[in-house]
C-alpha positions in Angstrom: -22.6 -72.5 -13.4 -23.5 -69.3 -11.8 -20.2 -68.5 -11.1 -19.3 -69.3 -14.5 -21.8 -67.0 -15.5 -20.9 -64.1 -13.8 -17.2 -64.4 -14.9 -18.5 -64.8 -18.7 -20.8 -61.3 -17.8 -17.6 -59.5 -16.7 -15.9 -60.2 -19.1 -18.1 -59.0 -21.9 -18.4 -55.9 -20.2 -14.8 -55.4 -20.3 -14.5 -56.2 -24.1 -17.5 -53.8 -24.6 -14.8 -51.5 -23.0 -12.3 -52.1 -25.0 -14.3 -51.7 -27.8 -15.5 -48.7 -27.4 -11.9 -47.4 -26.8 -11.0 -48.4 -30.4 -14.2 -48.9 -32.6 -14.7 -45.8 -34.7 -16.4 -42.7 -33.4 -17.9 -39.5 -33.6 -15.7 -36.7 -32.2 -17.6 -34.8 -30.5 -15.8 -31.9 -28.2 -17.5 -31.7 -24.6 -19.2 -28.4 -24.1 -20.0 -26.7 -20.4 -23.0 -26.6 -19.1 -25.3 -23.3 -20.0 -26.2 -23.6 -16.0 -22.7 -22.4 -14.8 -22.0 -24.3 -11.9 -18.2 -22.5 -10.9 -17.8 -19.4 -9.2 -14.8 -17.7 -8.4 -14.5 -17.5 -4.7 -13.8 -13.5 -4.3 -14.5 -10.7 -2.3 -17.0 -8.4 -4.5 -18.2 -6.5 -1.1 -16.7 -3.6 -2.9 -18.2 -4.0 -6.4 -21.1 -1.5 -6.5 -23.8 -2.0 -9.6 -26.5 0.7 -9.7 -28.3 -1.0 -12.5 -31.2 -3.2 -11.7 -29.6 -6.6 -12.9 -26.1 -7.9 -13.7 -23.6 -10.5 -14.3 -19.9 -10.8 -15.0 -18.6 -13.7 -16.3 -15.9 -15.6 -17.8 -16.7 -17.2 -21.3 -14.9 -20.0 -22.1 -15.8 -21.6 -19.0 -19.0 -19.7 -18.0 -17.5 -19.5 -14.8 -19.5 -16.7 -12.8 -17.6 -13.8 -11.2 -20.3 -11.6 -9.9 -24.5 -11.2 -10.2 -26.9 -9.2 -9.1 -30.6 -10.2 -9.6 -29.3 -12.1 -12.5 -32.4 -14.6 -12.3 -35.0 -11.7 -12.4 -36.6 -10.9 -15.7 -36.5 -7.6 -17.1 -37.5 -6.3 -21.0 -34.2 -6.7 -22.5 -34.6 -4.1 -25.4 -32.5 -4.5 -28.3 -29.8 -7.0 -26.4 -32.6 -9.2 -28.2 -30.6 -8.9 -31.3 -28.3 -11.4 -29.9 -30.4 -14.3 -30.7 -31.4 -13.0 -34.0 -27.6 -12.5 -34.6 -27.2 -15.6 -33.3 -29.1 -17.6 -35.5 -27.9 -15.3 -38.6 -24.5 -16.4 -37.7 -25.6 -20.2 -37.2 -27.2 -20.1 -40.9 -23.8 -18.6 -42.1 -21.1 -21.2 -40.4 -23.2 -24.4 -40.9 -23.5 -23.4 -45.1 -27.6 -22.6 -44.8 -27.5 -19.1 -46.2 -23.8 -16.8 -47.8 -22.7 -13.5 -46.3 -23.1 -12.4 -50.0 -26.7 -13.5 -50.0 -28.9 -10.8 -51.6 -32.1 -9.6 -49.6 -35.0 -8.0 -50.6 -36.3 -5.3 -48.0 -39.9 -5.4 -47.1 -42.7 -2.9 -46.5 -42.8 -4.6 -43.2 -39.3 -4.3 -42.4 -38.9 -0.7 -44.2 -41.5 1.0 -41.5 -40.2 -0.6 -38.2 -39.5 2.3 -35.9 -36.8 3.1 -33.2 -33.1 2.3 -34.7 -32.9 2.1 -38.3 -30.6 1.6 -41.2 -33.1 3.9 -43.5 -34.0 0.8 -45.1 -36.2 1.6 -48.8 -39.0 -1.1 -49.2 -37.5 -3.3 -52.6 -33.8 -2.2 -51.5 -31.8 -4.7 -52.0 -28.9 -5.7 -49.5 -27.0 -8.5 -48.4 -26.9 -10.4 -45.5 -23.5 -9.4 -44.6 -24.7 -5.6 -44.6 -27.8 -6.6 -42.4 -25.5 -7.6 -40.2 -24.1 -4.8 -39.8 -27.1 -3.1 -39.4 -27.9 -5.2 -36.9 -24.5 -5.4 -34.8 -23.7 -1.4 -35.3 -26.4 0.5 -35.8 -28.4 -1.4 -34.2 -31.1 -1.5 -37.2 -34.9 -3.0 -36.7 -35.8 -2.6 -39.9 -32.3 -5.2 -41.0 -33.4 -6.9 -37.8 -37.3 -7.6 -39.9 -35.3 -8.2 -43.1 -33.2 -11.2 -42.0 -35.8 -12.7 -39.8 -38.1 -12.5 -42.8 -35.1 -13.8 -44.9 -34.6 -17.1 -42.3 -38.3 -17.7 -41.5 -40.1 -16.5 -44.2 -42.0 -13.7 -41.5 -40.6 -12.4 -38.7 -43.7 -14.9 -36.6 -41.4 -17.6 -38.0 -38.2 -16.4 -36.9 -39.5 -15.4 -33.5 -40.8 -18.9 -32.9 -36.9 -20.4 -34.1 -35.7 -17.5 -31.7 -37.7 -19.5 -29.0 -36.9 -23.0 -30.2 -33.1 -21.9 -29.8 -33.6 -20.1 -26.7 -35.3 -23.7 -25.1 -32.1 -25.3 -26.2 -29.5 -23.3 -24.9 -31.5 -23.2 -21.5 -32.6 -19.9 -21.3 -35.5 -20.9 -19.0 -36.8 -17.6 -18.5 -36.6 -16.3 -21.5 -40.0 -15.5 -24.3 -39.1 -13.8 -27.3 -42.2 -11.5 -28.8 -40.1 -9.8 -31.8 -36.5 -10.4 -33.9 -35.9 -6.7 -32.6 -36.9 -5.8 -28.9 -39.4 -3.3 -29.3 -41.5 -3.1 -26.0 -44.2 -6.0 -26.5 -46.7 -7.9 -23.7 -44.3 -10.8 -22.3 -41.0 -10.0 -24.1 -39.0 -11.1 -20.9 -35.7 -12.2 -20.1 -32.9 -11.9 -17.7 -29.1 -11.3 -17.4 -28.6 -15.0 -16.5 -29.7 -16.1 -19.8 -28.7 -13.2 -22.4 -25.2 -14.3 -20.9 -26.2 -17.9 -22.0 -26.9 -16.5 -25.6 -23.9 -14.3 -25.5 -21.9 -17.3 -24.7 -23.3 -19.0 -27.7 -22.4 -15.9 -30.3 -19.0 -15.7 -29.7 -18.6 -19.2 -30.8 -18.7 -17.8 -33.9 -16.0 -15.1 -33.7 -16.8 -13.4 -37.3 -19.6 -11.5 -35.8 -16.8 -9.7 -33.9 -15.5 -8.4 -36.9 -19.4 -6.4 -37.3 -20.0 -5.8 -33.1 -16.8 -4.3 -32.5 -16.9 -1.8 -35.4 -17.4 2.0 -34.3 -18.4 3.3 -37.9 -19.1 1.8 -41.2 -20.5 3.4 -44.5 -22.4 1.3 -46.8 -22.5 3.1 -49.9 -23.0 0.5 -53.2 -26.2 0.6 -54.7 -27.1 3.8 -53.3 -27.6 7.3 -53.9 -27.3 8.0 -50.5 -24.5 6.0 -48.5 -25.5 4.6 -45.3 -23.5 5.3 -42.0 -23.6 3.5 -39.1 -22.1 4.2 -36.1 -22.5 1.8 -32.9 -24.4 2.3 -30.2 -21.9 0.4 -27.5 -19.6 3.2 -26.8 -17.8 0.8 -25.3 -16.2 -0.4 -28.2 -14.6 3.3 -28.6 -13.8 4.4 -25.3 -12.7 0.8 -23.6 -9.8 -0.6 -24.3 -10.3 -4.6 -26.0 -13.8 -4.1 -26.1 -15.7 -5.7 -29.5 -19.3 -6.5 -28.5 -21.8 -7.3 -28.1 -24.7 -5.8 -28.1 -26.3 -2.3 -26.3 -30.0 -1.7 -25.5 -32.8 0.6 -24.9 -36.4 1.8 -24.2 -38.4 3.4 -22.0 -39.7 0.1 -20.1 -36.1 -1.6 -20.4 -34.2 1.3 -19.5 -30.4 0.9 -20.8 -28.9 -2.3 -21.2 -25.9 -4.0 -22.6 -24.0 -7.7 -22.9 -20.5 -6.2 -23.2 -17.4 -8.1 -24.0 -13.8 -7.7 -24.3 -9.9 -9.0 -24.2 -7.0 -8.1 -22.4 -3.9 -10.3 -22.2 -5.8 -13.0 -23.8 -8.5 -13.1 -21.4 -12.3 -12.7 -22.4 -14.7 -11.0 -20.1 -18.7 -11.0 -20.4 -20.9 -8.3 -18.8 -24.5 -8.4 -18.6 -26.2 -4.6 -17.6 -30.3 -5.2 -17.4 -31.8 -1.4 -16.0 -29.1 1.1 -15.7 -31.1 4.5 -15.3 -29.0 6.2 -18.2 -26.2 5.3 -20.5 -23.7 6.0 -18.5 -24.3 4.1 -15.6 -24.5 1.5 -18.0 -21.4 2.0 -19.5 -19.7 2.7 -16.0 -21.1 -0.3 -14.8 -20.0 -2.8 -17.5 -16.5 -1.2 -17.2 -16.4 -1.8 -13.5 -17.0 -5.3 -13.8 -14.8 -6.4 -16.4 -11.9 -4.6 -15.2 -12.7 -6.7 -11.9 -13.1 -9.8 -14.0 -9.1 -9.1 -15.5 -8.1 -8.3 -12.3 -9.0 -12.0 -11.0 -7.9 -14.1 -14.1 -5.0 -14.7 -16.5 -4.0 -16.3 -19.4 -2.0 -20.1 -19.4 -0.3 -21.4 -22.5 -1.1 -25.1 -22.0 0.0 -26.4 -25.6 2.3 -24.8 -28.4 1.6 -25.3 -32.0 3.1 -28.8 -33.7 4.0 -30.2 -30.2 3.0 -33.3 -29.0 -0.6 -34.3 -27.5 -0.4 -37.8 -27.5 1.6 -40.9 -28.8 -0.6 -43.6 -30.4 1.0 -47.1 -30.7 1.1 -49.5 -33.0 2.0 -52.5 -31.9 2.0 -54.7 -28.3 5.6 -53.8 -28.5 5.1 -50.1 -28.5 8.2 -49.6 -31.0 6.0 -48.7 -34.0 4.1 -45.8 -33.2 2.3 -42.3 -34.7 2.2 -38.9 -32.6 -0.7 -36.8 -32.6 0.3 -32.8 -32.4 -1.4 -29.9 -31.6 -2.7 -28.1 -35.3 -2.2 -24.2 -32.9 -1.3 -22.7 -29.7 -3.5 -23.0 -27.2 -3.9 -20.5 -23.7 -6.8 -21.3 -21.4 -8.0 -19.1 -18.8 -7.4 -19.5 -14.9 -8.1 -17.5 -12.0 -5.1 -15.7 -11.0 -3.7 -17.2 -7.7 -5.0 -20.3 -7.1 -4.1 -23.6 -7.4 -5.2 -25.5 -11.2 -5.1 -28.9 -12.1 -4.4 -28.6 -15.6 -5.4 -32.2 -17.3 -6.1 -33.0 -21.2 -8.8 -35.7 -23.0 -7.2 -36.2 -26.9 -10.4 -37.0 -28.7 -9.5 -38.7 -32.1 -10.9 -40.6 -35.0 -9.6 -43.8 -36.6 -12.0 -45.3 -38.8 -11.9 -48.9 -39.4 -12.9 -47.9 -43.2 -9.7 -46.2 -43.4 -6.4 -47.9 -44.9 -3.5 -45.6 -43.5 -3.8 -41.9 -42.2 -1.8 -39.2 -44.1 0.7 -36.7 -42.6 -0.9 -33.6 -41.3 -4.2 -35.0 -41.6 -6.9 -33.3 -38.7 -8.1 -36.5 -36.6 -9.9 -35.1 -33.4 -9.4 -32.5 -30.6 -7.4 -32.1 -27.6 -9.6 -30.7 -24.9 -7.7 -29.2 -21.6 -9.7 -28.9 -18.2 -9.4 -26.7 -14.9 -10.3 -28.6 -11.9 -12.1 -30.9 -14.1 -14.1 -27.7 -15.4 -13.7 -28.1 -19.5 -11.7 -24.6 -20.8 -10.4 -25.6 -23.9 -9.9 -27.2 -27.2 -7.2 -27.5 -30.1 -7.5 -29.6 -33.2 -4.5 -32.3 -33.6 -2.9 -34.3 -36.5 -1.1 -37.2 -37.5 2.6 -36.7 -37.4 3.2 -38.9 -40.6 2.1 -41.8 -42.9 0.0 -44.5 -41.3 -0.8 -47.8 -42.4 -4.1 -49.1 -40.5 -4.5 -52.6 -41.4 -1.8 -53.6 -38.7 -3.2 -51.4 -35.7 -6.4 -53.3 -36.1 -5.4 -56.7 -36.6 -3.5 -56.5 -33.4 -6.4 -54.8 -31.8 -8.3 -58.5 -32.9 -6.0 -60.3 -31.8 -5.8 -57.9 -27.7 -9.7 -58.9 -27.8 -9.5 -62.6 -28.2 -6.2 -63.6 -26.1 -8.0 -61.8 -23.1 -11.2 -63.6 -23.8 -9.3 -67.1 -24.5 -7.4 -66.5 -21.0 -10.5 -65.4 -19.0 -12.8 -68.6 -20.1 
C-alpha cells in the first residue's frame, strides 16, 4: 500500500506538471534583478574617475562595468527628478493621468527656488510641458506642480517617491522633496539612482523630453518659455539622450547620463564631481569604455519563427508563433554567449480558435542564463482550439490510466 502510495503521489505531481504547461496563464515577462549580480570581467586599472562616486553600467541587463563608492550615500541634487519623472511617466503609460492633462500652478510651486521654468501662480500648463520642464530645464517649480498634481501636496508625492523607491530596491535611498533641494536626510547613492534610471528608460517617451537641448513653450503666454538643458551631454556627446544632470553646493555636480551607439545603451552614474566638467569628462570616459567592451547581436528578425506549437499527438497539424519585430540584445564583445530563448504565450481555454496576427505572449532571449531581452510574438494563422484541448484531456488521462 505504501508503495502504491507513492507511485499514486508521483504521479499527481507530474499531471500538476503537465498542467501547468497548458492551463491558461498570465504572461508575465521575467525582469533582472535591481541587485545586479553580473560584472564584466575587465581591466579598468586605467579608468580614472575624479568624482566622489560612480558607476557604469549596461541597462538591459544591469550588468555592472565599473564603480567607485557606488554604495556610499551622497545628496543627489536634482538627479532626484528621476523618480518624480519616473512616476510621471508611470501615471502616463498605465492610463492614470494624459500628456494633455491641464495643470494648475500653485503659489507653492510658483516660489520654489534654484532652476525654474518662470512658472506664474494660476498658470495653466500641461503635464506634457511639465515634463519638459522637468527633463530640460530642469524646473522645481514644474517639479512642485506635478507632484502636487499626482499626490495632491508635494508630502504626498514624496512619500509615493519612497514607496517606489522601497520597491525597486533602492535600499539606501530617503527622498525629502520631488525636486532635490538640499534637505536633512535627502540621501542616496550611485548604486540606486542607476536602479531608478534603469526603471525610466522602460518608458522610452521620456527620451523624447531628456534628450532635447532647447525647447520654447510659447501657447498661452505673453512671454514664451525657453528651456535649454542642463546635461551638455546631450549636445556635445555623440547618442547621448538623458537622463538627468545635478547640482548644489552640498551635492556638488552630478549626473545619470545615458546614450546609444551601434545599438548599444550605456548608463553612467557621476555623484561629486568638483565642477561640471569633470562631471561631464567623467560620464564620457566611462561610457565610451562601456562601448568599447560590448556590441550589439541580432538574435531574431521580424515575422520569423519563435516557436512551432502542435496540434495534435501526430505533430502534422500545427501553428507557428513569429516574432511581431527585430530583436538585437547586447553582449560583451569577445567572449563566449550562450544565447537561449523562453516563448512565453497565452492560450486561454475560454478561447475557441486564435486569429492570424493576433499578439499571444513574448519571446524572452538570455545571455549565460542572464535575461537581455524580449519581443512580442503572434499566431501565424487561423486556429481552432477546441481540438488542441481535447487531445490535451485525453495526454492527461492515458498517462494516468497507464501509471495506476
Amino acid at each position: 500500500m505504501k508503495k502504491r502510495g507513492i507511485t499514486v503521489g508521483v504521479i499527481v505531481l507530474l499531471l500538476l506538471f503537465l498542467q501547468s504547461l497548458f492551463l491558461p496563464f498570465s504572461v508575465k515577462a521575467f525582469e533582472p534583478k535591481n541587485d545586479a549580480e553580473g560584472k564584466v570581467p575587465s581591466d579598468t586599472s586605467g579608468i580614472n574617475v575624479d568624482a566622489k562616486s560612480a558607476i557604469l553600467l549596461e541597462p538591459s541587463t544591469g550588468v555592472v562595468i565599473y564603480e567607485k563608492n557606488s554604495h556610499e550615500k551622497f545628496a543627489p541634487a536634482s538627479v532626484t527628478k528621476i523618480m518624480t519623472m519616473l512616476l510621471t511617466m508611470e501615471a502616463v503609460d498605465s492610463g492614470k493621468i494624459k500628456l494633455s492633462d491641464k495643470v494648475t500652478i500653485s503659489e507653492e510651486a510658483k516660489k520654489m527656488g534654484g532652476s525654474s521654468m518662470l512658472l506664474d501662480t494660476g498658470e495653466v500648463r500641461t503635464v506634457e510641458e511639465l515634463l519638459k520642464g522637468i527633463a530640460i530645464a530642469s524646473g522645481n517649480d514644474a517639479a512642485v506642480a506635478m507632484s502636487e498634481y499626482l499626490g495632491g501636496s508635494q508630502a504626498n508625492f514624496v512619500n509615493m517617491m519612497n514607496k517606489r523607491a522601497q520597491e525597486l530596491g533602492m535600499k539606501d535611498t530617503s527622498f525629502k522633496n520631488c525636486t532635490g533641494l538640499n534637505a536633512d536626510g535627502h540621501m542616496t547613492t550611485a548604486y540606486d539612482i542607476s536602479i531608478m534610471s534603469r526603471e525610466l528608460l522602460k518608458h522610452p517617451k521620456i527620451l523624447k523630453y531628456t534628450g532635447t537641448y532647447m525647447e520654447t513653450i510659447s501657447e498661452g503666454r505673453k512671454s514664451p518659455i525657453g528651456l535649454v538643458n542642463h546635461n551638455k551631454l546631450v549636445r556635445f556627446f555623440k547618442g547621448c539622450d538623458g537622463l538627468k544632470t545635478g547640482f548644489t553646493d552640498e551635492a556638488k555636480y552630478c549626473i545619470s547620463a545615458t546614450a546609444v551607439k551601434d545599438n548599444v545603451r550605456m548608463l553612467a552614474i557621476i555623484m561629486g564631481a568638483p565642477t561640471y566638467k569633470v562631471r561631464n569628462k567623467d560620464a564620457s570616459m566611462l561610457m565610451n569604455y562601456g562601448f568599447s567592451k560590448f556590441s550589439a547581436k541580432k538574435v531574431v528578425e521580424k515575422d520569423s519563427i519563435v516557436k512551432k506549437v502542435p496540434l495534435n499527438k501526430k505533430g502534422d497539424k500545427f501553428f507557428l508563433i513569429k516574432a511581431a519585430d527585430d530583436l538585437s540584445i547586447v553582449v560583451p564583445r569577445g567572449d563566449k554567449c550562450n544565447i537561449t530563448n523562453r516563448c512565453l504565450y497565452k492560450i486561454d481555454k475560454k478561447d475557441k480558435e486564435l486569429k492570424k496576427g493576433a499578439y499571444i505572449g513574448y519571446a524572452e532571449y538570455y545571455v549565460n542564463g542572464k535575461y537581455a531581452g524580449k519581443v512580442k510574438v503572434y499566431c501565424d494563422r487561423d486556429v481552432k482550439l477546441g481540438g488542441f484541448f481535447q487531445n490535451f484531456k485525453n495526454d492527461l488521462k492515458s498517462i494516468f490510466d497507464n501509471s495506476i
